[in-house]
C-alpha positions as CSV (number, residue, x, y, z in Angstrom):
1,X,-50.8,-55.3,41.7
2,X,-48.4,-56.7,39.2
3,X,-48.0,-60.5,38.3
4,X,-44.6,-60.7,40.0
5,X,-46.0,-59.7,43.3
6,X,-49.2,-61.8,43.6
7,X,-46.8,-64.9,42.5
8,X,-44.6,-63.6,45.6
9,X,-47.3,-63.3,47.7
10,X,-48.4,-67.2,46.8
11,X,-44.9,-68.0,47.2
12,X,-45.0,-66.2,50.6
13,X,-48.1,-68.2,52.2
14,X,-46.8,-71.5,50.6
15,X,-43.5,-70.1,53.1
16,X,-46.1,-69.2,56.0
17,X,-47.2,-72.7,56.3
18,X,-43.7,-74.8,55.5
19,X,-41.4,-72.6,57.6
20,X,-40.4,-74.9,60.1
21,X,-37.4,-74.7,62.5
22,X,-37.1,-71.4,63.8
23,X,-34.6,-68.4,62.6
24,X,-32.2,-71.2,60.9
25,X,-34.5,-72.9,59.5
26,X,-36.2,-69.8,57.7
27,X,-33.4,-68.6,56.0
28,X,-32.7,-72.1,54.8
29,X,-35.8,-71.9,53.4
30,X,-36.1,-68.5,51.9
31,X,-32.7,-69.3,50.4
32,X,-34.2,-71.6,48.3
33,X,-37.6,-70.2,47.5
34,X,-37.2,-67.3,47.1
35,X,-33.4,-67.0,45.5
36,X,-32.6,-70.0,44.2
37,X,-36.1,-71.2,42.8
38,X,-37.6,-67.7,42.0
39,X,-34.9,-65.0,41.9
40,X,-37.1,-62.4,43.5
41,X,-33.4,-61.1,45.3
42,X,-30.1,-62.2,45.2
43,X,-28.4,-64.8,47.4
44,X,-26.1,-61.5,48.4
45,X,-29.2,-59.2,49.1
46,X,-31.1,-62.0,51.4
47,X,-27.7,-62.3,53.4
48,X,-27.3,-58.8,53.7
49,X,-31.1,-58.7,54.7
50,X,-30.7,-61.4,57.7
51,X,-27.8,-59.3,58.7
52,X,-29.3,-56.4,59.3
53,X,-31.9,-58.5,60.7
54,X,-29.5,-59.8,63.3
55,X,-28.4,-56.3,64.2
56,X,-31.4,-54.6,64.5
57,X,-34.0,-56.0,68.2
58,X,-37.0,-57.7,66.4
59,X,-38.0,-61.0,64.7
60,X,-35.1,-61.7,62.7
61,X,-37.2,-63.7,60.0
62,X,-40.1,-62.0,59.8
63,X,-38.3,-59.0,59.4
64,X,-36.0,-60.5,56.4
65,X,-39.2,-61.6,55.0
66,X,-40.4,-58.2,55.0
67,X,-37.4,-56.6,53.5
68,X,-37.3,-59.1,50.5
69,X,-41.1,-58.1,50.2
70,X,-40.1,-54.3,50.5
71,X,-37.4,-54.8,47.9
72,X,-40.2,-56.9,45.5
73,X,-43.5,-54.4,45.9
74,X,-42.5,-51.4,48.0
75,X,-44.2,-50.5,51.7
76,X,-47.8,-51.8,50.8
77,X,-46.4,-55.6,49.4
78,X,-43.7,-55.2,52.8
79,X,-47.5,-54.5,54.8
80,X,-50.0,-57.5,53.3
81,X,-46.7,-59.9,53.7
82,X,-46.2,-59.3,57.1
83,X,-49.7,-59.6,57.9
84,X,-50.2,-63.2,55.8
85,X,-46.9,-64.3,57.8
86,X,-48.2,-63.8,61.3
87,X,-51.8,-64.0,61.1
88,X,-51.7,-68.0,60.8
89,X,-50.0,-69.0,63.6
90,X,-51.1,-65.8,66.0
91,X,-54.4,-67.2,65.6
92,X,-53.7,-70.5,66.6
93,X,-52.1,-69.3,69.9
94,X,-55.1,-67.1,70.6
95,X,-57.6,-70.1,69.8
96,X,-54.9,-71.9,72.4
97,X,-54.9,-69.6,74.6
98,X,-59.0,-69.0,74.4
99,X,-59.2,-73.0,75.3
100,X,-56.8,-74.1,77.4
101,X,-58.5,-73.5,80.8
102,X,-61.3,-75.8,79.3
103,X,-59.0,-79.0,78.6
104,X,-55.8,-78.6,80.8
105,X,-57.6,-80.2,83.5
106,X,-58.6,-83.0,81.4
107,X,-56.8,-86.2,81.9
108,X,-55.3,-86.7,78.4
109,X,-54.6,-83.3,78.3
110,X,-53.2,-83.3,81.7
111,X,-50.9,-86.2,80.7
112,X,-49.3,-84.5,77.3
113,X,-48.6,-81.4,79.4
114,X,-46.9,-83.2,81.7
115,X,-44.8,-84.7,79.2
116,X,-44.5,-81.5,76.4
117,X,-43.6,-79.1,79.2
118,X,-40.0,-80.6,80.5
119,X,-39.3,-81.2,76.5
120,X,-40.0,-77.6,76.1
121,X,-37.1,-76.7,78.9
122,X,-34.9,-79.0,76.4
123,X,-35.7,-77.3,73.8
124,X,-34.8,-73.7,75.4
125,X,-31.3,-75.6,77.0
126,X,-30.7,-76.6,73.5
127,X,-31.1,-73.1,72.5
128,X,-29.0,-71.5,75.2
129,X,-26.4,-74.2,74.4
130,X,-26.1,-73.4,70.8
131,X,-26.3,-69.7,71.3
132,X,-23.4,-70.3,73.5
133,X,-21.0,-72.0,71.4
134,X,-21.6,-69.7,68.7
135,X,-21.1,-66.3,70.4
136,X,-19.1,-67.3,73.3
137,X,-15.6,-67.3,71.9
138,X,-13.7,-64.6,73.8
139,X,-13.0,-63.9,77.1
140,X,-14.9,-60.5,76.7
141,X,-18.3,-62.2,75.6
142,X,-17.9,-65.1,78.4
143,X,-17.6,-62.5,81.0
144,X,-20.6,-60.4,79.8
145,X,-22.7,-63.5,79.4
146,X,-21.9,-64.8,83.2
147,X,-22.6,-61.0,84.0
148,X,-25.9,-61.0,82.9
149,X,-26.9,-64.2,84.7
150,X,-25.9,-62.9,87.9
151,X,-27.7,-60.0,87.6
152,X,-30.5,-61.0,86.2
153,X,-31.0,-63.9,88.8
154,X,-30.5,-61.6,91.7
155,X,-32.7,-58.5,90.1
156,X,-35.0,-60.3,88.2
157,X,-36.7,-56.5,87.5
158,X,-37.3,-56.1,83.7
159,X,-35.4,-53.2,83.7
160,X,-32.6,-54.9,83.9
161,X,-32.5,-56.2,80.2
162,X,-32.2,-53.0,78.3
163,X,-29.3,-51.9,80.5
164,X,-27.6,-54.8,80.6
165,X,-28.2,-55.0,76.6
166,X,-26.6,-51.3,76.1
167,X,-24.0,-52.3,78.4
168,X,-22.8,-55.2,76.4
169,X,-23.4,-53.7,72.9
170,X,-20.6,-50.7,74.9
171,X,-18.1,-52.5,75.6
172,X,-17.9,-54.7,72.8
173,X,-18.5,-51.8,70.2
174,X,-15.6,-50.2,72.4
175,X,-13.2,-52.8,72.6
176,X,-13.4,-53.9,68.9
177,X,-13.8,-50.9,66.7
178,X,-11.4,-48.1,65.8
179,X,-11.6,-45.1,65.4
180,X,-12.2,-44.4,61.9
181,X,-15.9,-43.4,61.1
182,X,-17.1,-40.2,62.4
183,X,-17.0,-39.3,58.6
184,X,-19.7,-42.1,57.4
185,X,-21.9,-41.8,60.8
186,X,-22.7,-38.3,59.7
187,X,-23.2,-39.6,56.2
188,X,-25.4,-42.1,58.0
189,X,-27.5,-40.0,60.3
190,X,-28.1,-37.4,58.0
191,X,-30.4,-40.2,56.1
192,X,-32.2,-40.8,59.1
193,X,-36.0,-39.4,59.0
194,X,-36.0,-37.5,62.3
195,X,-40.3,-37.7,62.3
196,X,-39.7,-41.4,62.1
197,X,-37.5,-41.8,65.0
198,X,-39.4,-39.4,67.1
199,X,-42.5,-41.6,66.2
200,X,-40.7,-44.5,67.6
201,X,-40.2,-43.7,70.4
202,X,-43.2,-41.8,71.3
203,X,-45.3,-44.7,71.2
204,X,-43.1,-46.1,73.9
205,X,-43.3,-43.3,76.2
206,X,-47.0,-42.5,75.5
207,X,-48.0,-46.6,76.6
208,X,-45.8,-46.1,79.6
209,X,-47.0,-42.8,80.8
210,X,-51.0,-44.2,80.1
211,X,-50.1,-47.4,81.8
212,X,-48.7,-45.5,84.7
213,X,-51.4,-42.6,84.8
214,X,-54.5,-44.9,84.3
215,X,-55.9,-46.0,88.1
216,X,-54.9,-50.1,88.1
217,X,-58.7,-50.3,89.1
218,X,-59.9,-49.4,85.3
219,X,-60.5,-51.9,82.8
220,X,-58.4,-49.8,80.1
221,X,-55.2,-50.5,82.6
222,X,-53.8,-53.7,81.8
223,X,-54.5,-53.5,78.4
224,X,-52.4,-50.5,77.6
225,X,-49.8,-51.8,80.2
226,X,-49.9,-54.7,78.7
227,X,-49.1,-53.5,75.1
228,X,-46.3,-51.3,76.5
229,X,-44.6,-54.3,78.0
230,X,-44.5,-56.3,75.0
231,X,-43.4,-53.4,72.8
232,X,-40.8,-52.6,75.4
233,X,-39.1,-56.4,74.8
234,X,-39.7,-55.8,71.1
235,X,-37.4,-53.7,71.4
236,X,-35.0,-55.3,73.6
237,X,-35.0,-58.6,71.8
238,X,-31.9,-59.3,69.5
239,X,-31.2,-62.6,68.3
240,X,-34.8,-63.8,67.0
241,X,-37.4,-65.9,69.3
242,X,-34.6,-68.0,71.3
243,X,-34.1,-64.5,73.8
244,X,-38.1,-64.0,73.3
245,X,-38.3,-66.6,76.6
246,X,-36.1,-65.5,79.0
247,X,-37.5,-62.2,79.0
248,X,-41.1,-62.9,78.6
249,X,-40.7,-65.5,81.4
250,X,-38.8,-63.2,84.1
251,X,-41.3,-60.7,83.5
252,X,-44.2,-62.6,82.9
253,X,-44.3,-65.2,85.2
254,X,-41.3,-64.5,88.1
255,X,-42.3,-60.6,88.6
256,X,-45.5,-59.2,87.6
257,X,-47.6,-63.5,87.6
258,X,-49.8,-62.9,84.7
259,X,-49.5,-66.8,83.9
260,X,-47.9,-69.6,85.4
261,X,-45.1,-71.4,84.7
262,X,-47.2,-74.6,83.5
263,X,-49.0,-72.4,80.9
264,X,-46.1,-70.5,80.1
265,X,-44.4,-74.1,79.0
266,X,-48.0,-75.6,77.5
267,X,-47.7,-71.9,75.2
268,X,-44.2,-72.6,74.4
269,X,-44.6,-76.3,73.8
270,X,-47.6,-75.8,71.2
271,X,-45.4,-73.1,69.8
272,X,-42.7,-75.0,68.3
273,X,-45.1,-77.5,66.9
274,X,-46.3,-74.4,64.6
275,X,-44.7,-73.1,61.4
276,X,-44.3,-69.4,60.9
277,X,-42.2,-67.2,63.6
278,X,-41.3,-67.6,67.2
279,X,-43.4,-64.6,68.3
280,X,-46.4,-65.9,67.9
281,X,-46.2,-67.1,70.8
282,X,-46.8,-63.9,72.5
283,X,-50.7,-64.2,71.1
284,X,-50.6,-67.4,73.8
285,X,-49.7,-65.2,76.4
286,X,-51.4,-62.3,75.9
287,X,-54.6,-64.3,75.8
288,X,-53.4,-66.4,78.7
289,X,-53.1,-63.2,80.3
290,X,-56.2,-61.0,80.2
291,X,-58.2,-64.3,80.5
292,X,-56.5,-65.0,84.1
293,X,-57.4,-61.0,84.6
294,X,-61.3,-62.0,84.4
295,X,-61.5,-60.3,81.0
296,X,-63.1,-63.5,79.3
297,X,-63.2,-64.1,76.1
298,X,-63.3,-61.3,74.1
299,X,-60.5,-60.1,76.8
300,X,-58.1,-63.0,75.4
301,X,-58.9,-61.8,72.0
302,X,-57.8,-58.5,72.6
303,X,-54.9,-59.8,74.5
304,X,-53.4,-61.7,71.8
305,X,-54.0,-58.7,69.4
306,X,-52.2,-56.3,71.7
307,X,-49.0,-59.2,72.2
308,X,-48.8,-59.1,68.4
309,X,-48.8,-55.8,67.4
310,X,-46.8,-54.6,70.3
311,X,-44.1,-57.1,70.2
312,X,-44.2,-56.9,66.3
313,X,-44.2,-53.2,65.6
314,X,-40.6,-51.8,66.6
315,X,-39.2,-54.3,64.4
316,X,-41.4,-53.4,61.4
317,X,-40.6,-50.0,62.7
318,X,-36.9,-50.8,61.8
319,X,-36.6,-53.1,58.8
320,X,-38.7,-49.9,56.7
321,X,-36.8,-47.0,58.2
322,X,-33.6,-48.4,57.9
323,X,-33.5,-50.6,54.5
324,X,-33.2,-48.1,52.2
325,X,-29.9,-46.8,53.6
326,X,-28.7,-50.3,54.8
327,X,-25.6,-49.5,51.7
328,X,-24.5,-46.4,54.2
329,X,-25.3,-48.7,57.6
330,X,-23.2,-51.8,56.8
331,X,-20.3,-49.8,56.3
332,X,-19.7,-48.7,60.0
333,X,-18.5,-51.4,61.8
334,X,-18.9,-50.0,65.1
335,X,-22.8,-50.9,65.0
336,X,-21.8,-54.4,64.0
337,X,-19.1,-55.2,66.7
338,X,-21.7,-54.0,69.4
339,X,-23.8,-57.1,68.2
340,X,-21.0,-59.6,69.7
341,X,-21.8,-58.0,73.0
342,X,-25.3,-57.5,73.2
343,X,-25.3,-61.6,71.5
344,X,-23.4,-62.5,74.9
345,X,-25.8,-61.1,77.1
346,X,-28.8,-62.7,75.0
347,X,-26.8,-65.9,76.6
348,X,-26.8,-64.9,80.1
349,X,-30.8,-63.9,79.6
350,X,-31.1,-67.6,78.5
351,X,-29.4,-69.0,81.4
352,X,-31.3,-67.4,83.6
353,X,-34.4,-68.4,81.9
354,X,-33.4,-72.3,81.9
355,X,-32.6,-71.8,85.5
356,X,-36.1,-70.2,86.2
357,X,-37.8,-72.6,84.1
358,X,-36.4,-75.9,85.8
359,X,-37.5,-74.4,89.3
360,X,-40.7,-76.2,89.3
361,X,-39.6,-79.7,88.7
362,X,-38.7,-80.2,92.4
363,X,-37.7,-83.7,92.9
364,X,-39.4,-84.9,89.8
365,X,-37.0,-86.9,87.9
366,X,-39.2,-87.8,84.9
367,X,-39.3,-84.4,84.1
368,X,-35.2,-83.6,84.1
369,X,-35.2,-87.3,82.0
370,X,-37.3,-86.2,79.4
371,X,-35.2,-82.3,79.4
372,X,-31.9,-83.8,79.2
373,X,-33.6,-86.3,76.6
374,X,-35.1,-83.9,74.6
375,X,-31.4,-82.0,74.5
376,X,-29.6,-84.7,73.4
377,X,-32.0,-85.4,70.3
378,X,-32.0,-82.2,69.2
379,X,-27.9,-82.0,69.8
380,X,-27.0,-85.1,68.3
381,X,-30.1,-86.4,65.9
382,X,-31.4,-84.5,63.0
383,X,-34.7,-84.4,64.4
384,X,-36.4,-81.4,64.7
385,X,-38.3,-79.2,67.4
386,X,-41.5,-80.0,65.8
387,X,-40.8,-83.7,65.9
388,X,-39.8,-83.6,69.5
389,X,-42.7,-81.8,70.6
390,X,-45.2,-84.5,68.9
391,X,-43.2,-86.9,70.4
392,X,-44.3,-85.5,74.0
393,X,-48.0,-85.9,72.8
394,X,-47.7,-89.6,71.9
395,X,-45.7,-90.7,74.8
396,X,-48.9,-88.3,77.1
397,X,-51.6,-90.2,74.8
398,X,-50.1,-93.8,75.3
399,X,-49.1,-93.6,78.7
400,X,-51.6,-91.8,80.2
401,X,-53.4,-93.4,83.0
């Protein structure tokens, strides 16, 4: 391996362990670390990167981490990056996840849950909020995002999401395109590996047809029902970890009750406390969920290892198979506009979420306080996710009973 691309991969864990803030926050970072400090890529290539990002379903950052390692060091650099980026905090969640029955029901424990859990609702209204006021500007995208909430809190059937995703990424590609570029989609598709596509898919229909086929009584069931569940939303997912929750969540917790809402929030909540990406998270529930199963230990193990390879691979899937044509990709607009769309339903998926997630409060005002408190720091405050978070852990540890 050449010097450039062990100093990258240095420069890539020092990344792993300061990258803070979610999908913002990364690129901030990356910006100046890996353009402005080391010039591994160009402030114009790292933009184009996190755009195609944004396009594509997937982790947006780890996936614009894994191009500018592709464009460094090629497929095996793009590989051993990915891998140093997620490992970290994947293993934290599963370590999480692998002791939280022991100490949720202690009374210090007991008392920061109380307190981190509501702040964690704040954190996803924040989310929805911003995500609203930044793709919520025409009539067309308001109506899609009210759209999906309806339907998604009438349904609430996981099936749902990918329709309602094409459907906005239709009419928006319709209504906003012109018809101009039946010349450069042929150019585009004839780039496309057809074995690669055909792989991407497969894996998808093979977990779904196992999962189906294999009696619900056999140990291998949940496992490979599992993994095809959290491969499906890595598909669906556009717009980084913010639209992670409302469809881990609806699926998760409302339909199929793998985990409860409290753990779902105690996940979430430790979640944002951690550098490195947003989908980590799903180690957490993974974990969480072939523990409640009465797999023990080694069953939460393999749970979070399933959650992070299934929710991870499409989008690594992507980001290889489709950088080195991105030149001919960019070019049609017609993928691009459908991104306003499917960005507007993302919204109405996070409504529906917050809505879900307040549900247990009841008539417990402490917890809408320390929501609507936890909102307005992060809306108007420079203080960070992280920050909040640790400040729901001191408030449990002083006030605790």
């Amino acid at each position: 391996m050449k010097k450039r691309q062990l100093l990258f991969l240095r420069d890539a864990f020092i990344y792993t362990l300061s990258a803070f803030g979610g999908p913002q926050g990364h690129i901030a970072i990356m910006l100046r670390e890996f353009v402005q400090k080391r010039g591994y890529i160009t402030e114009e290539e790292l933009m184009e990167l996190n755009a195609l990002a944004q396009v594509l379903p997937g982790p947006s950052s780890t996936q614009t981490l894994v191009g500018i390692a592709w464009k460094v060091g090629g497929l095996p650099l793009a590989i051993i990056t990915f891998l140093m980026w997620i490992l970290p905090s994947a293993a934290i969640m599963c370590m999480a996840a692998i002791s939280y029955k022991m100490f949720a029901n202690q009374g210090k424990i007991a008392a920061i849950l109380r307190y981190i859990q509501p702040m964690a609702v704040g954190i996803v209204a924040y989310a929805t909020y911003t995500f609203a006021h930044k793709f919520l500007r025409t009539k067309v995208s308001i109506m899609l995002a009210v759209g999906s909430l309806i339907v998604t809190l009438i349904l609430q059937n996981p099936y749902a999401f990918p329709l309602l995703i094409l459907l906005g990424g239709i009419v928006s590609s319709a209504l906003e395109t012109q018809p101009q570029e039946s010349e450069l989609r042929v150019k585009l598709f004839a780039n496309v590996n057809p074995n690669k596509v055909a792989y991407f898919i497969g894996i998808l229909l093979t977990f779904a047809a196992l999962g189906a086929v294999i009696n619900r009584t056999s140990p291998f069931s949940l496992p490979i029902r599992l993994f095809e569940n959290f491969y499906r939303n890595g598909i669906l997912i556009f717009g980084g970890g913010q639209v992670l929750v409302p469809l881990m969540y609806t699926e998760f917790v409302e339909l199929k009750h793998y985990l409860s809402s409290s753990e779902f929030l105690s996940g979430y909540a430790l979640q944002q406390a951690l550098p490195g990406p947003t989908f980590s998270f799903t180690s957490f529930l993974g974990g969480i969920t072939l523990g409640n199963k009465g797999y023990g230990m080694a069953g939460e193990i393999l749970g979070s290892v399933i959650a992070v390879i299934g929710i991870n691979l499409p989008g690594m899937i992507l980001i290889l198979f489709i950088v080195p044509f991105w030149e001919d990709l960019k070019k049609i607009t017609r993928i691009k506009n459908s991104l306003s769309g499917i960005n507007a339903v993302a919204v109405g998926f996070m409504a529906t979420a917050f809505i879900l997630l307040t549900r247990p409060f009841g008539g417990n005002w402490m917890a809408y306080g320390l929501m609507v408190g936890t909102f307005l720091l992060l809306q108007f405050t420079k203080i960070k996710a992280p920050v909040v978070i640790l400040i729901g852990v001191v408030l449990g540890l002083v006030l605790a009973p």
